[in-house]
C-alpha positions in Angstrom: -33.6 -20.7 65.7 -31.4 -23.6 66.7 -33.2 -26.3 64.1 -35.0 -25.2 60.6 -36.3 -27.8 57.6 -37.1 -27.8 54.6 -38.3 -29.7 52.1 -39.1 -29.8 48.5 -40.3 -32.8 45.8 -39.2 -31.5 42.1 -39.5 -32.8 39.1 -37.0 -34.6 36.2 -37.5 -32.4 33.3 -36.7 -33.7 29.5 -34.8 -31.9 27.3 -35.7 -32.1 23.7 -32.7 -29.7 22.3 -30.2 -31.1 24.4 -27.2 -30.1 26.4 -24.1 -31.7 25.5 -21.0 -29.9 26.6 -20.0 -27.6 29.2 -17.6 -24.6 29.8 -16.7 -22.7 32.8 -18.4 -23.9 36.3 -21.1 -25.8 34.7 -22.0 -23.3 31.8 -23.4 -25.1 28.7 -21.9 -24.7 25.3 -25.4 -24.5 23.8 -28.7 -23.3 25.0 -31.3 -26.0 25.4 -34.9 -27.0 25.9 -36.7 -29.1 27.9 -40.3 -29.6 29.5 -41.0 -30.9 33.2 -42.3 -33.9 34.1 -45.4 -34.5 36.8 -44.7 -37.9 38.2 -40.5 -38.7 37.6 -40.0 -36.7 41.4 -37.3 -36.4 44.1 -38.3 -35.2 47.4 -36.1 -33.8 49.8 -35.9 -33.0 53.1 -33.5 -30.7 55.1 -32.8 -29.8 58.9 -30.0 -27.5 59.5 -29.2 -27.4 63.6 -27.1 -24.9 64.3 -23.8 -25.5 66.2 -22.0 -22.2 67.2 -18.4 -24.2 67.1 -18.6 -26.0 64.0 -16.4 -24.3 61.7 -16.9 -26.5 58.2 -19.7 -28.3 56.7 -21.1 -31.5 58.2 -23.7 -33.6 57.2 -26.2 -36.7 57.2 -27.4 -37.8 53.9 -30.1 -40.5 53.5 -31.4 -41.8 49.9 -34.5 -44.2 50.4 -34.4 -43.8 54.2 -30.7 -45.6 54.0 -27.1 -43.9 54.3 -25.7 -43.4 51.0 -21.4 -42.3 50.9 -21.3 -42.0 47.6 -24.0 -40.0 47.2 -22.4 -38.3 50.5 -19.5 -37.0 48.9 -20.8 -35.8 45.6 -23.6 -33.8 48.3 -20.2 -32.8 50.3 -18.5 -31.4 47.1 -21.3 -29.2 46.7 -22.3 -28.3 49.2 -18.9 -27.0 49.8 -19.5 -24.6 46.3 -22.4 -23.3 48.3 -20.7 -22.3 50.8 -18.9 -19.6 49.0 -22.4 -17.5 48.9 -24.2 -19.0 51.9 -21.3 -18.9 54.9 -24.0 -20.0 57.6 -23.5 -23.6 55.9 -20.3 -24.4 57.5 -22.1 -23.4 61.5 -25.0 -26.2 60.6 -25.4 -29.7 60.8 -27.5 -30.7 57.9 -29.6 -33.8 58.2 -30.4 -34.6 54.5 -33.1 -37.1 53.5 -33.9 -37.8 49.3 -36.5 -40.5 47.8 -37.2 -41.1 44.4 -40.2 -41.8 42.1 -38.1 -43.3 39.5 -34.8 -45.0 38.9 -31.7 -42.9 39.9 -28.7 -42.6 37.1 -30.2 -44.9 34.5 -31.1 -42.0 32.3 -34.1 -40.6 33.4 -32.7 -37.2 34.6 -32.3 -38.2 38.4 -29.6 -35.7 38.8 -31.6 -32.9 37.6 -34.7 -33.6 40.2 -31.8 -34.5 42.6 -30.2 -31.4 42.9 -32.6 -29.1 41.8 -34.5 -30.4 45.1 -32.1 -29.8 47.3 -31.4 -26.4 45.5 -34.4 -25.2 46.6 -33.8 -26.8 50.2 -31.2 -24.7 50.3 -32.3 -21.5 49.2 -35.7 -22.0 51.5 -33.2 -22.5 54.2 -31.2 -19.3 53.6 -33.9 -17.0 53.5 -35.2 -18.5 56.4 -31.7 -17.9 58.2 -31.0 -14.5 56.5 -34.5 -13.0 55.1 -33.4 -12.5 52.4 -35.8 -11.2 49.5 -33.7 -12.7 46.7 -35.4 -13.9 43.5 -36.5 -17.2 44.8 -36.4 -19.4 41.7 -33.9 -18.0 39.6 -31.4 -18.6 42.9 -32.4 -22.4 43.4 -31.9 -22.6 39.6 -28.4 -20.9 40.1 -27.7 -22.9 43.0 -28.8 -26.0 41.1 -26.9 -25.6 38.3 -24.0 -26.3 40.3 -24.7 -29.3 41.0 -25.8 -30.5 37.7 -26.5 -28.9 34.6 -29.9 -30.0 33.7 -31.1 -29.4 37.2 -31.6 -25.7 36.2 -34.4 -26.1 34.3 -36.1 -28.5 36.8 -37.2 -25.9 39.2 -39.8 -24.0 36.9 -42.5 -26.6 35.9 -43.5 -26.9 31.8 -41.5 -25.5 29.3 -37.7 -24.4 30.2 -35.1 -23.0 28.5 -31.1 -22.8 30.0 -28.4 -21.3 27.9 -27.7 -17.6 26.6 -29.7 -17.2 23.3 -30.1 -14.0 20.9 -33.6 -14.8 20.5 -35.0 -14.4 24.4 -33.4 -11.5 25.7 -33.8 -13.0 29.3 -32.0 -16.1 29.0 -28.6 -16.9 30.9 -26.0 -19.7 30.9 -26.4 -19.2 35.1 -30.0 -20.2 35.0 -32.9 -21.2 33.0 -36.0 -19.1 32.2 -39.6 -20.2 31.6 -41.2 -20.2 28.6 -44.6 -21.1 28.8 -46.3 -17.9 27.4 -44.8 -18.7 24.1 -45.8 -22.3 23.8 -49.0 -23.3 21.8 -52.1 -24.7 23.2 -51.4 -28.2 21.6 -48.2 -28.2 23.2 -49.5 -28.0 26.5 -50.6 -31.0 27.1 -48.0 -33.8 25.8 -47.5 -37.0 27.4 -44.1 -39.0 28.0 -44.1 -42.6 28.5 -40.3 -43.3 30.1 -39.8 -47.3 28.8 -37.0 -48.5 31.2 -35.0 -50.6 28.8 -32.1 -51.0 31.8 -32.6 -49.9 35.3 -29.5 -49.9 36.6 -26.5 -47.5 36.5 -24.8 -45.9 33.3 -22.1 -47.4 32.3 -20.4 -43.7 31.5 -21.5 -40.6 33.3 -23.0 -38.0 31.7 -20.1 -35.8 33.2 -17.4 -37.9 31.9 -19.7 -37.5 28.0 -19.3 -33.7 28.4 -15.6 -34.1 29.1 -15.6 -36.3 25.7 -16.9 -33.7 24.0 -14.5 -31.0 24.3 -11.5 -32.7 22.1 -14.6 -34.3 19.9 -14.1 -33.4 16.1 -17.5 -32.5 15.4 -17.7 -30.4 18.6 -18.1 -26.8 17.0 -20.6 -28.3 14.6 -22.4 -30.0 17.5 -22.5 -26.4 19.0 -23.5 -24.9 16.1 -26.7 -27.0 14.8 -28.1 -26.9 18.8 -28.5 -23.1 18.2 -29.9 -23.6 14.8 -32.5 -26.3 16.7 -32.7 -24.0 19.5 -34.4 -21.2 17.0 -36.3 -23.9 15.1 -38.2 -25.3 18.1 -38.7 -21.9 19.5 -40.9 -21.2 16.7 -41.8 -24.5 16.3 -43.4 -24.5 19.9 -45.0 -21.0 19.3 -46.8 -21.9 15.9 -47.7 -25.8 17.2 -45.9 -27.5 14.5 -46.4 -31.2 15.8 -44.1 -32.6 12.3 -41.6 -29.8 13.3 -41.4 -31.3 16.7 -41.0 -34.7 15.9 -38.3 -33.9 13.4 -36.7 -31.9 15.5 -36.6 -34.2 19.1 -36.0 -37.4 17.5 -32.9 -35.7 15.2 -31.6 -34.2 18.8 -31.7 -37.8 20.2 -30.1 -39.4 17.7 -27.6 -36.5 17.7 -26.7 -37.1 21.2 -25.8 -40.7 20.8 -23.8 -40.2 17.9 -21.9 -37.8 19.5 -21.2 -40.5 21.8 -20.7 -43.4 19.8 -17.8 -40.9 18.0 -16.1 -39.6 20.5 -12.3 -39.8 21.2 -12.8 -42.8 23.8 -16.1 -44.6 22.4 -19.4 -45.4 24.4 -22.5 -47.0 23.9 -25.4 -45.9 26.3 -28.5 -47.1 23.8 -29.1 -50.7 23.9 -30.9 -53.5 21.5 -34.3 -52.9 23.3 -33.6 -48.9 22.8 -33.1 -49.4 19.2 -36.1 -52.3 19.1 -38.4 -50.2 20.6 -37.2 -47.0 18.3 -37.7 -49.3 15.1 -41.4 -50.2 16.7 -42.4 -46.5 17.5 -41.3 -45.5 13.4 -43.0 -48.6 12.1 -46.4 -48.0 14.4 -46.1 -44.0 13.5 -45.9 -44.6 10.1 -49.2 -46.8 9.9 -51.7 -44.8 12.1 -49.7 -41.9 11.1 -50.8 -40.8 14.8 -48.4 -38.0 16.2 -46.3 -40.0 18.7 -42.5 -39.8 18.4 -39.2 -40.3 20.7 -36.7 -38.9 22.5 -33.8 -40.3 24.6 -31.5 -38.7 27.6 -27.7 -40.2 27.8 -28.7 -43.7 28.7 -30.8 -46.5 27.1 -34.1 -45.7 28.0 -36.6 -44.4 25.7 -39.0 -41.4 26.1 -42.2 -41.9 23.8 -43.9 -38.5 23.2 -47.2 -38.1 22.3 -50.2 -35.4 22.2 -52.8 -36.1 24.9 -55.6 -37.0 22.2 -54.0 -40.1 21.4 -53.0 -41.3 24.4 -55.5 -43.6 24.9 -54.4 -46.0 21.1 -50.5 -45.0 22.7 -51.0 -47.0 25.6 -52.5 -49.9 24.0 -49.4 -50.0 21.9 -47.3 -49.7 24.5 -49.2 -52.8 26.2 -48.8 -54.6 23.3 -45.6 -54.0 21.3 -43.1 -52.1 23.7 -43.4 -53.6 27.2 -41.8 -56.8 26.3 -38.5 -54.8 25.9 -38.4 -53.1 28.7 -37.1 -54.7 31.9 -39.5 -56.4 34.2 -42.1 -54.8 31.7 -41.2 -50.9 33.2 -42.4 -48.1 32.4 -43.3 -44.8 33.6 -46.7 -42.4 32.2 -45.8 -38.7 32.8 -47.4 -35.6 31.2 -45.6 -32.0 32.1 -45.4 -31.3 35.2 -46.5 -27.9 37.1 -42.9 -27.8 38.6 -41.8 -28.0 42.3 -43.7 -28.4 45.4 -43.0 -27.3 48.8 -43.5 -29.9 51.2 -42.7 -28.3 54.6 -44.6 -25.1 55.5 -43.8 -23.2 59.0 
């Protein structure tokens, strides 16, 4: 076969115990947790033609239908870690082609749906090439990995966890496992609401906040109280303790931006409007006493998680208290997602 494609949409996923610090080739410090999302997507498309006489990787990449360098060389740089495992990369031309559902680096997990798409791209393309019979998921969510952390846990839809834990003797810092079967019913079914309180690019990367953390003085303690989350959700998710859930998530959140605010060189990702709209969600919880509480990734926006029953009195608050602080009035509905979706078939 001279020309193959593939293509794949996959989801942003949204970690609730989060990962914050890395070892190795893009091992995490801490196991974390995260669900998938159904409408925050990247599709990706990729032809490989083969060219006998190439000798090293070469490639097109295309974000929105537009060529994009920078996101050319960071696509380059992995695709070149790749190419230790999968050699046929450097005889190929790739043509690569990526949209978005959502806003890219403001927070929102775009690198995880990012490269966990063209993970599986990749992998579909290999065992097209090689027939291979490889585990097909838990190779995409290696090869993600590599090119960002959270991506790992993007390719399994619902519930996710990435990082070696005592308590599920099949996770791995290489790659995330799904735990669905030990979720709850009520869990099933949440709903985030993504309120974009800046749409644009992160002032810091999240790479550059992991670097932070590893000469941070409350790194081991960081490392530490993740585990201890990690085993309280677990059974928190199992039993369907909605309080437990809420303490838990928002704690992790808050966590994550201290660590930030704290760390050797200082930086602020959470804005007014982030804290404005976390004041509002408290204030609104603590009147209807409805079970809706928040999360946030490293950037200002604001997740607002909530059980399907009351999603109907969440979005009428959101109408009417939370849109005016987000920018251009965006926002995003999302429930958990089923995972990825294959979007070329032979």
């Amino acid at each position: 076969m001279s020309m193959i494609t593939a293509g794949w949409q996959s989801p942003s996923n949204i970690a609730l115990v989060k990962y914050w610090g890395k070892k190795g080739e893009q091992l995490p410090e801490n196991p974390s947790i995260s669900f998938s999302l159904n409408q925050a997507t990247t599709t990706t498309t990729i032809t490989a033609e083969h060219r006998p006489d190439q000798k090293d990787i070469s490639l097109d990449f295309f974000f929105e239908n537009l060529p994009n360098e920078a996101f050319s060389v960071k696509i380059r740089s992995y695709i070149a870690r790749v190419c230790k495992d999968y050699n046929w990369l450097n005889n190929h031309h790739l043509v690569i082609r990526s949209s978005n559902t959502f806003p890219h680096s403001s927070g929102i997990a775009s690198s995880a749906s990012a490269f966990s798409a063209l993970a599986l791209c990749l992998v579909d393309l290999n065992q097209q090439i090689t027939s291979s019979e490889e585990d097909f998921l838990r190779q995409a969510s290696i090869y993600a990995r590599l090119g960002s952390g959270s991506a790992c846990r993007s390719v399994y839809g619902g519930y996710n966890v990435w990082g070696s834990t005592s308590l599920l003797i099949d996770s791995s810092d290489e790659y995330a496992i799904n735990i669905d079967h030990r979720i709850h019913p009520s869990f099933q079914n949440l709903n985030d609401t993504i309120l974009i309180v800046e749409k644009g690019s992160k002032q810091v990367s999240s790479t550059k906040g992991h670097a932070l953390l590893k000469e941070h003085p409350f790194a081991s303690t960081r490392y530490s109280v993740a585990n201890s989350n990690t085993e309280k959700l677990l059974d928190i998710l199992q039993k369907g303790d909605i309080k437990g859930l809420m303490e838990v998530v928002e704690g992790e959140a808050l966590m994550l931006h201290a660590l930030m605010m704290s760390s050797p060189t200082p930086f602020i990702l959470m804005k007014p409007n982030s804290l404005a709209i976390i004041e509002k969600i408290i204030d609104f919880r603590n009147q209807t006493d409805l079970h809706l509480f928040f999360t946030l990734d490293a950037g200002a926006n604001v997740h607002l998680l909530s059980t399907a029953e009351h999603n109907a009195q969440v979005q009428d608050f959101v109408q009417n208290e939370l849109v005016g602080y987000c920018q251009n009035g965006l926002y995003f509905c999302n429930a958990i997602g089923k995972g990825p979706i294959k979007t070329t078939h032979a």
